[in-house]
CHARMM internal coordinates of N, CA and C (Angstrom, degrees):
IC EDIT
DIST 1 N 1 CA 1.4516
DIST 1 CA 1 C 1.5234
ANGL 1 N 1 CA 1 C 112.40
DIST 1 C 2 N 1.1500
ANGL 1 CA 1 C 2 N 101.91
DIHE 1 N 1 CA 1 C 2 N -3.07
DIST 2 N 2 CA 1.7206
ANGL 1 C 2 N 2 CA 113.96
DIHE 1 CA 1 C 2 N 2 CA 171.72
DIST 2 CA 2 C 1.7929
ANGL 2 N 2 CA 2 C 116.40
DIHE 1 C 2 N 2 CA 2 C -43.41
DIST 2 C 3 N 1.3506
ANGL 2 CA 2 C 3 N 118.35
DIHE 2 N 2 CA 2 C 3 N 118.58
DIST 3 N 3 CA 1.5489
ANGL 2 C 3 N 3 CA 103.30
DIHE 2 CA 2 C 3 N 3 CA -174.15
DIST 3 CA 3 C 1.2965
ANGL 3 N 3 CA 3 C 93.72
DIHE 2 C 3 N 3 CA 3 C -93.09
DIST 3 C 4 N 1.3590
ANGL 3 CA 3 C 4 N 139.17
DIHE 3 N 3 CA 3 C 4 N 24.57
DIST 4 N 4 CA 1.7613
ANGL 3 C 4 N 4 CA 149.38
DIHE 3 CA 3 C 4 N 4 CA 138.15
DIST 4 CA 4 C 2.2294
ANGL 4 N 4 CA 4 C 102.23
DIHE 3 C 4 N 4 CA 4 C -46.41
DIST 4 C 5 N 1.4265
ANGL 4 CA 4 C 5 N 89.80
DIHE 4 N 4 CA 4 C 5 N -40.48
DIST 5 N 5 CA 1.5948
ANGL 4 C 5 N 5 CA 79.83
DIHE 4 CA 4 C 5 N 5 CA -158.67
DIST 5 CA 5 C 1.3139
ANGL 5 N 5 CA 5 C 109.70
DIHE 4 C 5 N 5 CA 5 C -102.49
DIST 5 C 6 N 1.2972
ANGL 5 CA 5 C 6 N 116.72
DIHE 5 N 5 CA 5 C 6 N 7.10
DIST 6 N 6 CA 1.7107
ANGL 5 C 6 N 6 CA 121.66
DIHE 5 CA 5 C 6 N 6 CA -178.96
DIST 6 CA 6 C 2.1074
ANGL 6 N 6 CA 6 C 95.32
DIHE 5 C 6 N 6 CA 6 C -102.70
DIST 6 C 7 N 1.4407
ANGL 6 CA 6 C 7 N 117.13
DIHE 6 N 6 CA 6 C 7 N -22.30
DIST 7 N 7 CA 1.2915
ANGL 6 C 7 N 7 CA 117.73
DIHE 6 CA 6 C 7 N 7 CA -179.70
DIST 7 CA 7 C 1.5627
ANGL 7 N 7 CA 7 C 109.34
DIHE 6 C 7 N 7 CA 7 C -92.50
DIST 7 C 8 N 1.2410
ANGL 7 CA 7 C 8 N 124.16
DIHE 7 N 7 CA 7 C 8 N -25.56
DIST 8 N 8 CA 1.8192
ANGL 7 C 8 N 8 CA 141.83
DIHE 7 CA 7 C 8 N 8 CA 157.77
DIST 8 CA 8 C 1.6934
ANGL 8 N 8 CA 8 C 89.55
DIHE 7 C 8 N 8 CA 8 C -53.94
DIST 8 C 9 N 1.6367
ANGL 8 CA 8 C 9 N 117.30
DIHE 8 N 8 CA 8 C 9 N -71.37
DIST 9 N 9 CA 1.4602
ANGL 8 C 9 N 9 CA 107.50
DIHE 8 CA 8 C 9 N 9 CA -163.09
DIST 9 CA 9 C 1.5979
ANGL 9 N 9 CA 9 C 118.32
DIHE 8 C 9 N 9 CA 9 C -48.82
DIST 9 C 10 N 1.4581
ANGL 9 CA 9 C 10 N 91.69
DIHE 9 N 9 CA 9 C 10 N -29.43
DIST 10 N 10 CA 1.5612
ANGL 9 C 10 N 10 CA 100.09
DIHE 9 CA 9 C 10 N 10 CA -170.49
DIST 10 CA 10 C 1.9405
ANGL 10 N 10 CA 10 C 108.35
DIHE 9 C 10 N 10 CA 10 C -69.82
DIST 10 C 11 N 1.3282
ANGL 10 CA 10 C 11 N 101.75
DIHE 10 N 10 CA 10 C 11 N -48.72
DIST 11 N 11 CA 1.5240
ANGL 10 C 11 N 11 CA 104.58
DIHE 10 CA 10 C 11 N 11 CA -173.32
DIST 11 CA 11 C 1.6431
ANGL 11 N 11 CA 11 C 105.71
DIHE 10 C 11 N 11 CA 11 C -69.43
DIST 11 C 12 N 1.5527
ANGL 11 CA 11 C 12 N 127.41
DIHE 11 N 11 CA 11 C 12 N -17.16
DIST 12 N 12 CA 1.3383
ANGL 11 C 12 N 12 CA 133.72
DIHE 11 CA 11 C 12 N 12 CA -178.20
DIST 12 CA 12 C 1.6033
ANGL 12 N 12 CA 12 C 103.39
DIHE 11 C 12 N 12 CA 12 C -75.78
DIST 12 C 13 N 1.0987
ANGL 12 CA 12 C 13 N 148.77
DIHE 12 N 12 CA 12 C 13 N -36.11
DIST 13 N 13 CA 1.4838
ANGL 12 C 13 N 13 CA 158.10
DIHE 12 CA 12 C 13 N 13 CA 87.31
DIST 13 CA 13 C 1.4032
ANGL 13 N 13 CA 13 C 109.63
DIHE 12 C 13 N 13 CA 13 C 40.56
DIST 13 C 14 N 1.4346
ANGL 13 CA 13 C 14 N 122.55
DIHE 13 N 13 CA 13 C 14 N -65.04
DIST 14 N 14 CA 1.6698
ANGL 13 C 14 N 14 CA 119.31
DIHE 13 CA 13 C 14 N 14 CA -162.23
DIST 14 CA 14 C 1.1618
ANGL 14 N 14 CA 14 C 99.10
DIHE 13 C 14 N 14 CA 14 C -67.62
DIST 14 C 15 N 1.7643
ANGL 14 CA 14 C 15 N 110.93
DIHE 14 N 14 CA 14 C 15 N 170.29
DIST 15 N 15 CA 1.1406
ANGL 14 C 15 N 15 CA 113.81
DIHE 14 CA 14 C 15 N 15 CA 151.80
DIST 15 CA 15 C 1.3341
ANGL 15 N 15 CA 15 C 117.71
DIHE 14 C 15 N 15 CA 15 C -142.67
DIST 15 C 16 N 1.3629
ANGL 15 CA 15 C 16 N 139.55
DIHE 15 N 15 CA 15 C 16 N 175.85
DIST 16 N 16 CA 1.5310
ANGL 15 C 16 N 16 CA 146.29
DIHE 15 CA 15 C 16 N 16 CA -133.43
DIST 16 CA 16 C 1.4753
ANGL 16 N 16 CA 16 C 110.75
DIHE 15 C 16 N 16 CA 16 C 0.59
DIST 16 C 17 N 1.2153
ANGL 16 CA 16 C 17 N 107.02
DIHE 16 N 16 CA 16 C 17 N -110.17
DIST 17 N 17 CA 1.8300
ANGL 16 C 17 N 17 CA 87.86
DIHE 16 CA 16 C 17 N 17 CA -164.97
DIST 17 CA 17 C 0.9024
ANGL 17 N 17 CA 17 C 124.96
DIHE 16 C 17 N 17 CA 17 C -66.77
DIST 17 C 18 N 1.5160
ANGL 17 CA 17 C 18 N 113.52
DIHE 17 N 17 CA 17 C 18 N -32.27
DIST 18 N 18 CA 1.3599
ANGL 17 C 18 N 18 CA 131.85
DIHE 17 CA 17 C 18 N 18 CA -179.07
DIST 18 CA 18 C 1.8966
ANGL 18 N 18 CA 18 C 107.33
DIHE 17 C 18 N 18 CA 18 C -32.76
DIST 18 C 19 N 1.5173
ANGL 18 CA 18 C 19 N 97.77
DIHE 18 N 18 CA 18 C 19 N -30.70
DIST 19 N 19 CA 1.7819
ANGL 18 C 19 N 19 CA 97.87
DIHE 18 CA 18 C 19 N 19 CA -156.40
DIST 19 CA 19 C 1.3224
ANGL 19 N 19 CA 19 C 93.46
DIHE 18 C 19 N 19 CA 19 C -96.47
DIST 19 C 20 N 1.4007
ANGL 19 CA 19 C 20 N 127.25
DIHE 19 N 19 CA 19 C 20 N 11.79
DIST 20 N 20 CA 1.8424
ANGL 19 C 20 N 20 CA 103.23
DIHE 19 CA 19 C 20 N 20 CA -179.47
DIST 20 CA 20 C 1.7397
ANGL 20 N 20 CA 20 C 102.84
DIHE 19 C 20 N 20 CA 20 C -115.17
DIST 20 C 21 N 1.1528
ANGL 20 CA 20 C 21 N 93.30
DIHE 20 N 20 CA 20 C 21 N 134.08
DIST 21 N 21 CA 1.5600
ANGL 20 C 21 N 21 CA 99.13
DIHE 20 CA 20 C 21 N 21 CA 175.33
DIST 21 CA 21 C 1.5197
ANGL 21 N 21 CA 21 C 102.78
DIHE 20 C 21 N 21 CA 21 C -125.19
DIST 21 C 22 N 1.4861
ANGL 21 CA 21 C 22 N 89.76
DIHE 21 N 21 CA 21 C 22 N 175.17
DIST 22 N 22 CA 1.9908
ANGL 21 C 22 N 22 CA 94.11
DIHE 21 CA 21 C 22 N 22 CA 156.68
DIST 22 CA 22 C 1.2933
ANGL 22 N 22 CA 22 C 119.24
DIHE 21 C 22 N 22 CA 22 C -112.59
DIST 22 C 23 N 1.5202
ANGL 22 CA 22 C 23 N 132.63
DIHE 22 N 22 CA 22 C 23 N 146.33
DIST 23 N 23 CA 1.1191
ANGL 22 C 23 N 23 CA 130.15
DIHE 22 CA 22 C 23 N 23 CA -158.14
DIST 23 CA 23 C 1.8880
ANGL 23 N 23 CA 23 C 106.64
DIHE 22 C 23 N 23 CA 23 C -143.26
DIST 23 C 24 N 1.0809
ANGL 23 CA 23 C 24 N 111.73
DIHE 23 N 23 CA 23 C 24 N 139.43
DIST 24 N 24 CA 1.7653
ANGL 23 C 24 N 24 CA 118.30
DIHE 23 CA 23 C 24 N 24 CA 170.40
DIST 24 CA 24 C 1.1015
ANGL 24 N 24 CA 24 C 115.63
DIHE 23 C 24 N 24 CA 24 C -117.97
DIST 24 C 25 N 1.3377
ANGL 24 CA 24 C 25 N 117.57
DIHE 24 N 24 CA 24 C 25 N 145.42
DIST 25 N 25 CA 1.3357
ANGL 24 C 25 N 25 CA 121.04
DIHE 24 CA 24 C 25 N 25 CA -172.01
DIST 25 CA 25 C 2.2276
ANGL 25 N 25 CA 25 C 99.16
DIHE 24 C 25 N 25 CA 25 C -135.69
DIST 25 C 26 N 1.0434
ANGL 25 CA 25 C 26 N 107.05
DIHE 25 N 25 CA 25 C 26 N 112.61
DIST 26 N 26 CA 1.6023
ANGL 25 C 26 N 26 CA 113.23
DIHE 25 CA 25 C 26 N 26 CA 163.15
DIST 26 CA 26 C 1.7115
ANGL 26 N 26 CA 26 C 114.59
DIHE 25 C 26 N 26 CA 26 C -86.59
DIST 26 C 27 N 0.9151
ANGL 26 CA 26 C 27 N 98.27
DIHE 26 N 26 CA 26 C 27 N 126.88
DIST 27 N 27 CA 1.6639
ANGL 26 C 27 N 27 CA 109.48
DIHE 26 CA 26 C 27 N 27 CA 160.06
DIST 27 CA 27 C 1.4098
ANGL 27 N 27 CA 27 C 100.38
DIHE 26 C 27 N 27 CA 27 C -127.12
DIST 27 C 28 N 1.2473
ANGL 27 CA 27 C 28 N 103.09
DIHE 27 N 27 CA 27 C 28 N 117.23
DIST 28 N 28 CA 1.5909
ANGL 27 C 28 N 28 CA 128.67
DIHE 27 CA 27 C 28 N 28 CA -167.20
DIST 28 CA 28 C 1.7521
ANGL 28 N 28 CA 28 C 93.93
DIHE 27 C 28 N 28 CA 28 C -106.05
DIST 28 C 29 N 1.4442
ANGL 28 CA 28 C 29 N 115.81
DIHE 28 N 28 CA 28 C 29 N -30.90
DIST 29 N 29 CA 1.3932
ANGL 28 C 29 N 29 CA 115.01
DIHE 28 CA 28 C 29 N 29 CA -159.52
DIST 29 CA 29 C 1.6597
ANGL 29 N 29 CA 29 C 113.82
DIHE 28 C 29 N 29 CA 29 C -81.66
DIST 29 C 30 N 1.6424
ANGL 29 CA 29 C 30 N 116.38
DIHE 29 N 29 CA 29 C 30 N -3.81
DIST 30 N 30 CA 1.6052
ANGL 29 C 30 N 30 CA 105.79
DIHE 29 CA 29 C 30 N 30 CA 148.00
DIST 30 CA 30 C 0.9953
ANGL 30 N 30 CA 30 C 126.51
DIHE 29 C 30 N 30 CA 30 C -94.85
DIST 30 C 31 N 1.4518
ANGL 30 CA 30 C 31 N 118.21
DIHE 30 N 30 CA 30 C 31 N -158.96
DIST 31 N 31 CA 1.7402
ANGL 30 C 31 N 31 CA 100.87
DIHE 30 CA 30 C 31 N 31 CA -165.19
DIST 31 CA 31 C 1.6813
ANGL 31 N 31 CA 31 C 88.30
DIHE 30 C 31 N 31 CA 31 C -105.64
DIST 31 C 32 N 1.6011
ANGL 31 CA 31 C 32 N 87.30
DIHE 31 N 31 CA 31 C 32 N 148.28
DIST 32 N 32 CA 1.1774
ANGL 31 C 32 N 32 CA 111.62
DIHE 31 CA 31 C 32 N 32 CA -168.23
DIST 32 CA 32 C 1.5318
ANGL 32 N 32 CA 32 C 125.92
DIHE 31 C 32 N 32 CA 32 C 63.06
DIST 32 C 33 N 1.4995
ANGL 32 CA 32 C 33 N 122.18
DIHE 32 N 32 CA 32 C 33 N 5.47
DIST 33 N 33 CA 1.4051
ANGL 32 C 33 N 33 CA 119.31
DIHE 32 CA 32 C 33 N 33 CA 178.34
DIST 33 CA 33 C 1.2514
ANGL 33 N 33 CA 33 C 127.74
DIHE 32 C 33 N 33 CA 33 C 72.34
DIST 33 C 34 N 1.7436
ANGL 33 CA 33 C 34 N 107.34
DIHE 33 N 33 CA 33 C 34 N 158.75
DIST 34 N 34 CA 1.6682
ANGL 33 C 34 N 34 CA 93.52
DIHE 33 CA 33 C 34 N 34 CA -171.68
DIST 34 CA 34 C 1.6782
ANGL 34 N 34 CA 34 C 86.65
DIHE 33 C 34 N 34 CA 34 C -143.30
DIST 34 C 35 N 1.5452
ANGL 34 CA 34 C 35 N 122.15
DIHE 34 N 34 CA 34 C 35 N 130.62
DIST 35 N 35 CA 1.9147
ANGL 34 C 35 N 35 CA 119.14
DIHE 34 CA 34 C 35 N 35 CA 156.54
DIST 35 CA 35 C 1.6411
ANGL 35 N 35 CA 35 C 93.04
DIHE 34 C 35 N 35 CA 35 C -98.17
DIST 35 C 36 N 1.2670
ANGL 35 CA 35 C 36 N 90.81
DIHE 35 N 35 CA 35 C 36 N 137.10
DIST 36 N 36 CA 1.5187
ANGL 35 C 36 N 36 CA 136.40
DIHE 35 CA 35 C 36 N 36 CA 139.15
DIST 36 CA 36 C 1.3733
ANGL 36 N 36 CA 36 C 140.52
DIHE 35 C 36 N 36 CA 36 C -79.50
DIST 36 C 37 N 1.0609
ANGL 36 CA 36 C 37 N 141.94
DIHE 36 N 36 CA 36 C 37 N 98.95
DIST 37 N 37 CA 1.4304
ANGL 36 C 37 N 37 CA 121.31
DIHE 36 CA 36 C 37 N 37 CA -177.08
DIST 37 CA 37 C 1.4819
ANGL 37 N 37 CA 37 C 100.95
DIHE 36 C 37 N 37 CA 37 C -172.22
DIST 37 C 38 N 1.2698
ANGL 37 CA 37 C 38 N 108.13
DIHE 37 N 37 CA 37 C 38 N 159.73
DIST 38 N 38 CA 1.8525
ANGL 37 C 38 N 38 CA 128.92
DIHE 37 CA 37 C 38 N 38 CA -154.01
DIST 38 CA 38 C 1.6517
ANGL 38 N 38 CA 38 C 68.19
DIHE 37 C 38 N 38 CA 38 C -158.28
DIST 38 C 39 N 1.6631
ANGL 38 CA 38 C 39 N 88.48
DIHE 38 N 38 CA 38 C 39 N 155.81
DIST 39 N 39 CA 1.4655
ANGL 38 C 39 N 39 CA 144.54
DIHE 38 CA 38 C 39 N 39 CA 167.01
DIST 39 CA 39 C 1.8975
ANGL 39 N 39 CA 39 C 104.41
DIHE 38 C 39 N 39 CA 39 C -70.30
DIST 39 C 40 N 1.2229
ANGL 39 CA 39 C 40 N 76.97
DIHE 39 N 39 CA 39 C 40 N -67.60
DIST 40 N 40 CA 1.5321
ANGL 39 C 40 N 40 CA 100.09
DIHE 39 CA 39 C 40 N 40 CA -162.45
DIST 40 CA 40 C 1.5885
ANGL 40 N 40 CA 40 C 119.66
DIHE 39 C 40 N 40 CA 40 C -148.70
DIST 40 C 41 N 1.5859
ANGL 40 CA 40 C 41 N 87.12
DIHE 40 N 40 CA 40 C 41 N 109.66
DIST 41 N 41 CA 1.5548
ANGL 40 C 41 N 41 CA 137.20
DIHE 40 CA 40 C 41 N 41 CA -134.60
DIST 41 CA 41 C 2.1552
ANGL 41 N 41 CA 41 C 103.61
DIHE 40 C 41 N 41 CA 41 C -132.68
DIST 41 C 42 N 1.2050
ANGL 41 CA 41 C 42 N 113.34
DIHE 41 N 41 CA 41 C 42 N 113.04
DIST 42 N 42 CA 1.4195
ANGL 41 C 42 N 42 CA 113.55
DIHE 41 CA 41 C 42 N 42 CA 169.62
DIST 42 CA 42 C 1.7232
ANGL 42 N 42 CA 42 C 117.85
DIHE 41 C 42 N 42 CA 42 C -124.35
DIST 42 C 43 N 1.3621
ANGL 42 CA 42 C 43 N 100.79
DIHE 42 N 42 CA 42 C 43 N 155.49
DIST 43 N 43 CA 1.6124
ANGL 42 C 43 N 43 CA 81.65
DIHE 42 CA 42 C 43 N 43 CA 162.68
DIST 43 CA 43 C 1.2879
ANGL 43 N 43 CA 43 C 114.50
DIHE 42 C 43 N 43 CA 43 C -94.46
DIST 43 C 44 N 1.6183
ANGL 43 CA 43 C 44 N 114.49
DIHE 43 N 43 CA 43 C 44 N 135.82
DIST 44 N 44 CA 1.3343
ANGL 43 C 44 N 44 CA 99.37
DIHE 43 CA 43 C 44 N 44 CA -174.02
DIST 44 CA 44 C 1.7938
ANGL 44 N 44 CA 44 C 108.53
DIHE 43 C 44 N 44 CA 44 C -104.61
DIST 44 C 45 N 1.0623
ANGL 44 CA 44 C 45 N 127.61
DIHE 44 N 44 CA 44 C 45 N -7.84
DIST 45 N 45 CA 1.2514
ANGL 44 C 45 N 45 CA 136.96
DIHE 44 CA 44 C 45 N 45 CA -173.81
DIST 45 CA 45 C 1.7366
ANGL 45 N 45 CA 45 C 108.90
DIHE 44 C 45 N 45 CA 45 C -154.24
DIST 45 C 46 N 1.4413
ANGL 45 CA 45 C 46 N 109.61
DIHE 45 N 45 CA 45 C 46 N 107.96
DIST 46 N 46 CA 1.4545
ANGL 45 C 46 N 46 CA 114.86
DIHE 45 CA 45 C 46 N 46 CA -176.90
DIST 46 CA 46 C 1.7050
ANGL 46 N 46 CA 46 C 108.65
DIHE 45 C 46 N 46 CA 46 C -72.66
DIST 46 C 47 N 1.1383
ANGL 46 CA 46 C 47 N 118.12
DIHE 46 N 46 CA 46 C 47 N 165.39
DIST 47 N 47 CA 1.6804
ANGL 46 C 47 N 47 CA 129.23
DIHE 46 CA 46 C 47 N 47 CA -164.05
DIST 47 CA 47 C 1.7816
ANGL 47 N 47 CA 47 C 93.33
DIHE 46 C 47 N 47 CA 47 C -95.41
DIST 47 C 48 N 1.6260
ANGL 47 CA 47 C 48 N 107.01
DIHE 47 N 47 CA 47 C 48 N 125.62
DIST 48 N 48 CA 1.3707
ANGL 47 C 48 N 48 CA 115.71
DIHE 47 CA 47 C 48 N 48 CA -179.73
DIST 48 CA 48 C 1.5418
ANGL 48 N 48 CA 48 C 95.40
DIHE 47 C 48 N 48 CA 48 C -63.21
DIST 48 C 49 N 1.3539
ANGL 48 CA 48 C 49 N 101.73
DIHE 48 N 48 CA 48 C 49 N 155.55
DIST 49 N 49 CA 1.3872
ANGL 48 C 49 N 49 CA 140.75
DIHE 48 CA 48 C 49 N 49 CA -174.21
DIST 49 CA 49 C 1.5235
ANGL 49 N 49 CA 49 C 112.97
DIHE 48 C 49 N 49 CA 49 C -114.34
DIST 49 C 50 N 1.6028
ANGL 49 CA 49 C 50 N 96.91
DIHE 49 N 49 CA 49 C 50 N 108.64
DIST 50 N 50 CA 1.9885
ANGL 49 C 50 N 50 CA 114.46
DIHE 49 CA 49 C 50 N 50 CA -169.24
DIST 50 CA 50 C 1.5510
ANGL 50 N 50 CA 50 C 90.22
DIHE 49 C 50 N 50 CA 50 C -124.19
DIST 50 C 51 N 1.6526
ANGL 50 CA 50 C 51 N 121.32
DIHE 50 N 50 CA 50 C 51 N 113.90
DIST 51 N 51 CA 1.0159
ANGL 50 C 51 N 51 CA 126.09
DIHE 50 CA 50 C 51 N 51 CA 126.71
DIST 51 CA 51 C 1.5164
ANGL 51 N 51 CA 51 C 144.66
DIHE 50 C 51 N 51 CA 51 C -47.49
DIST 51 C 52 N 1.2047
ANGL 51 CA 51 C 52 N 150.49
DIHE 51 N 51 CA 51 C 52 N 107.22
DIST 52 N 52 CA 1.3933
ANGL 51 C 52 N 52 CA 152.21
DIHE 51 CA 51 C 52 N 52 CA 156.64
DIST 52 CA 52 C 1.4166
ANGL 52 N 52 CA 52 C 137.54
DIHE 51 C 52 N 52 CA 52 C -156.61
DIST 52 C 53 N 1.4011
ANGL 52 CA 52 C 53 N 112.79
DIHE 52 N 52 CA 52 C 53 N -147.55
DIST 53 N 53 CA 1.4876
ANGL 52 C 53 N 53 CA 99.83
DIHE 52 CA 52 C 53 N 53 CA -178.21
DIST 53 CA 53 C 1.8137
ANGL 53 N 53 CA 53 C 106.48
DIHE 52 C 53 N 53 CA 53 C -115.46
DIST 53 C 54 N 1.4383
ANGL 53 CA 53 C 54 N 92.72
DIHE 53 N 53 CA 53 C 54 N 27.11
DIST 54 N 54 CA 1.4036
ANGL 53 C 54 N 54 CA 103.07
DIHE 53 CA 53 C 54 N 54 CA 173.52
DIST 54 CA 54 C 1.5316
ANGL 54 N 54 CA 54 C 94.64
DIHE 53 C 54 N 54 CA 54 C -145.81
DIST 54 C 55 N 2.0559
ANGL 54 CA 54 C 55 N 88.40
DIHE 54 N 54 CA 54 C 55 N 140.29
DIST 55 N 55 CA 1.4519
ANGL 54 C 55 N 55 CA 104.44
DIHE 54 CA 54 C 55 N 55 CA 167.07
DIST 55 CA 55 C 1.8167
ANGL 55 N 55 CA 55 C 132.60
DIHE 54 C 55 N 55 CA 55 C -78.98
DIST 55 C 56 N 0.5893
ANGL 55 CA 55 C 56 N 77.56
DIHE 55 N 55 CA 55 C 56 N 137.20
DIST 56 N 56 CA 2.1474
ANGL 55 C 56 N 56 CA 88.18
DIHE 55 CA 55 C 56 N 56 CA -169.54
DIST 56 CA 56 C 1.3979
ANGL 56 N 56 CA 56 C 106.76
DIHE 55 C 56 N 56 CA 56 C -122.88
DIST 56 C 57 N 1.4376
ANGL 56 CA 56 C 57 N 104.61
DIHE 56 N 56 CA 56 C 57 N 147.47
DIST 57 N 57 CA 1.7941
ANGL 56 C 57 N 57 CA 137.08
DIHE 56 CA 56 C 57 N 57 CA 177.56
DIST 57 CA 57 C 1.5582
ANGL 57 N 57 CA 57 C 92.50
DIHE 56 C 57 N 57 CA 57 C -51.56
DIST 57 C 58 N 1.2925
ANGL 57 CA 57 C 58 N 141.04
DIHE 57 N 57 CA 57 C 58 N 152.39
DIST 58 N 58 CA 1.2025
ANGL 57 C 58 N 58 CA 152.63
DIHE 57 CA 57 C 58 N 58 CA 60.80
DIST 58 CA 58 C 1.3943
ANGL 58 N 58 CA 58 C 137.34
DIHE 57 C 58 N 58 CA 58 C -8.81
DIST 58 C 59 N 1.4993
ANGL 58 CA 58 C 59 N 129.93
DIHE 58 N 58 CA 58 C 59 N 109.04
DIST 59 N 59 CA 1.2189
ANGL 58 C 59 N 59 CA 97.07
DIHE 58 CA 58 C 59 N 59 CA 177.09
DIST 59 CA 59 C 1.6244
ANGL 59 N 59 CA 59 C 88.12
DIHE 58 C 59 N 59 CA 59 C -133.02
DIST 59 C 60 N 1.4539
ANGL 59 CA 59 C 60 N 120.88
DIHE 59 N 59 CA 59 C 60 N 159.04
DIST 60 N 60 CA 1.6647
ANGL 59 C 60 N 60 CA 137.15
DIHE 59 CA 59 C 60 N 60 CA -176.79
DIST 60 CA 60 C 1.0124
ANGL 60 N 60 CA 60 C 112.65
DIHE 59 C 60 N 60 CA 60 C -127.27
DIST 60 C 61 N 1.1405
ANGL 60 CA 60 C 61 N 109.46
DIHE 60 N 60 CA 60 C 61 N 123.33
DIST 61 N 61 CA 1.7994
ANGL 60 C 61 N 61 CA 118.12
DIHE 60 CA 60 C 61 N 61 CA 167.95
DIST 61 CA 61 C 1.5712
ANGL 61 N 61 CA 61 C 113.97
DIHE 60 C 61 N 61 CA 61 C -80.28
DIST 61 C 62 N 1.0742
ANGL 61 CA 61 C 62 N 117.34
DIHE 61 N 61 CA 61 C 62 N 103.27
DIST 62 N 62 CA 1.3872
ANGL 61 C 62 N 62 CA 133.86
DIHE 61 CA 61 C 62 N 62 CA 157.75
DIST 62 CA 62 C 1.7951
ANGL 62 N 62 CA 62 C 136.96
DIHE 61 C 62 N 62 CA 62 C -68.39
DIST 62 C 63 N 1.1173
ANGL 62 CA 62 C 63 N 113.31
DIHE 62 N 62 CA 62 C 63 N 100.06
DIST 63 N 63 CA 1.9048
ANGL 62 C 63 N 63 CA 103.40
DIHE 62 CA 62 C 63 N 63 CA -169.38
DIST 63 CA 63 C 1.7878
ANGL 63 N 63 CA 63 C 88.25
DIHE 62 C 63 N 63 CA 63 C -100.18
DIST 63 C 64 N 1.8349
ANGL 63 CA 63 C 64 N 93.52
DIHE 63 N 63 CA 63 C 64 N 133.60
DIST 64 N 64 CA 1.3426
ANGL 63 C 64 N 64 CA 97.05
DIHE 63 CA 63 C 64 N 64 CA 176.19
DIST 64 CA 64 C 1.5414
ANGL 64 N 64 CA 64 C 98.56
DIHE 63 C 64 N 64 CA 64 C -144.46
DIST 64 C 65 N 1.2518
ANGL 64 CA 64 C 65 N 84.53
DIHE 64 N 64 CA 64 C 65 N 129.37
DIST 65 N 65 CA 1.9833
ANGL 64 C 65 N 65 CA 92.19
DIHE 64 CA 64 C 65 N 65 CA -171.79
DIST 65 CA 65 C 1.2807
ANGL 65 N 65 CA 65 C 126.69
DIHE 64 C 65 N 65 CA 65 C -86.05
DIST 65 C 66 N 1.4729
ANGL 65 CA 65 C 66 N 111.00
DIHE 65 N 65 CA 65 C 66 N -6.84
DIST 66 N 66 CA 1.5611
ANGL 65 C 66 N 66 CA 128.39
DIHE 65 CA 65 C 66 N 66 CA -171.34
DIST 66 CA 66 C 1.3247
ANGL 66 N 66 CA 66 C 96.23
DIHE 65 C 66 N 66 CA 66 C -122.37
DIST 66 C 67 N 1.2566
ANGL 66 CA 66 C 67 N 136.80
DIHE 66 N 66 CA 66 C 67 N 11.75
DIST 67 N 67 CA 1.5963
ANGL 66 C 67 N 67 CA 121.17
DIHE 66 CA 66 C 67 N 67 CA -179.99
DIST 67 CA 67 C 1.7006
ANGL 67 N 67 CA 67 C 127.95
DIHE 66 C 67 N 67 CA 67 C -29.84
DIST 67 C 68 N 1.1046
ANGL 67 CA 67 C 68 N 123.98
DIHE 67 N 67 CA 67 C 68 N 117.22
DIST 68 N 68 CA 1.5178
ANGL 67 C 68 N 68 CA 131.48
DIHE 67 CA 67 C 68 N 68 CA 177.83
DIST 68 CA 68 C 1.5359
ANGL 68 N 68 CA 68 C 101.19
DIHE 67 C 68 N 68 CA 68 C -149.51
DIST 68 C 69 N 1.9347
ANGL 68 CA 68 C 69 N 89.68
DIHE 68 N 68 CA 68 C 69 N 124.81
DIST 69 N 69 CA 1.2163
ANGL 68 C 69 N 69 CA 107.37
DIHE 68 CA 68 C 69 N 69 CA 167.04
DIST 69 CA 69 C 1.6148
ANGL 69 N 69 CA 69 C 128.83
DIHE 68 C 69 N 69 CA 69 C -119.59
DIST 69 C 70 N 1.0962
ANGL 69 CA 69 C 70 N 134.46
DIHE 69 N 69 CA 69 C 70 N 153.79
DIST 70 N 70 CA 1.5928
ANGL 69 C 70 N 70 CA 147.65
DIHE 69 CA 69 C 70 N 70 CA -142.40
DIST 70 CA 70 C 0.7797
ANGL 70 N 70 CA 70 C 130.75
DIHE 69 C 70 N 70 CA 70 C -157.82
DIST 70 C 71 N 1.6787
ANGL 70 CA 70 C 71 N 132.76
DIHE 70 N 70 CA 70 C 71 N 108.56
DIST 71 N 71 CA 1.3321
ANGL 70 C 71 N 71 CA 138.92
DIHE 70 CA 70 C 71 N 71 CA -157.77
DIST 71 CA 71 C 1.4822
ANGL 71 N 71 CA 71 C 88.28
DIHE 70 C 71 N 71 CA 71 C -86.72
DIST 71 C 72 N 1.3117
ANGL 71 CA 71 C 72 N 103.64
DIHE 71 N 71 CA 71 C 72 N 145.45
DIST 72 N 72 CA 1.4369
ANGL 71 C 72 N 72 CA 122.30
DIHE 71 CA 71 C 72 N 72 CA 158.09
DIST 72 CA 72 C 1.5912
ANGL 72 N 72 CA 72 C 127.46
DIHE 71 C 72 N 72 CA 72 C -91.08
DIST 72 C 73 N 1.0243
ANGL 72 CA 72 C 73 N 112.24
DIHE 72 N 72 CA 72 C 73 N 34.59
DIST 73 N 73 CA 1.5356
ANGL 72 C 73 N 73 CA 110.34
DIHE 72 CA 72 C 73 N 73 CA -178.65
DIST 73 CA 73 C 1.0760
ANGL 73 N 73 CA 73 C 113.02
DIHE 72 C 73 N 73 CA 73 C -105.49
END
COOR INIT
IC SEED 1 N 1 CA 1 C
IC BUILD
């Protein structure tokens, strides 16, 4: 029910330029933190879709051509 995975479905959708963005990602939850972030960033494989009465992982394949990562300390 994540509105993370209905805006992923949407950008998995584009095509040529339309589909590259840049994207950051924080992980605050080790010590001292970690950035993530590329320029130019697609989805390259959207996260299968499981109906039931149990909740389940998502997972998305992301291609990022500029990858750089950065401690926050």
């Amino acid at each position: 029910t994540s509105p993370s995975n209905e805006f992923l479905y949407g950008l998995s959708r584009r095509r040529l330029d339309r589909a590259i963005i840049s994207a950051v990602i924080v992980d605050a939850n080790t010590h001292g933190g970690i950035r993530i972030s590329a320029s130019q960033s697609r989805v390259r494989r959207p996260a299968n879709y499981e109906s039931g009465p149990e909740v389940t992982n998502r997972e998305w394949t992301i291609f990022c051509a500029d990858l750089e990562f950065a401690d926050n300390a």
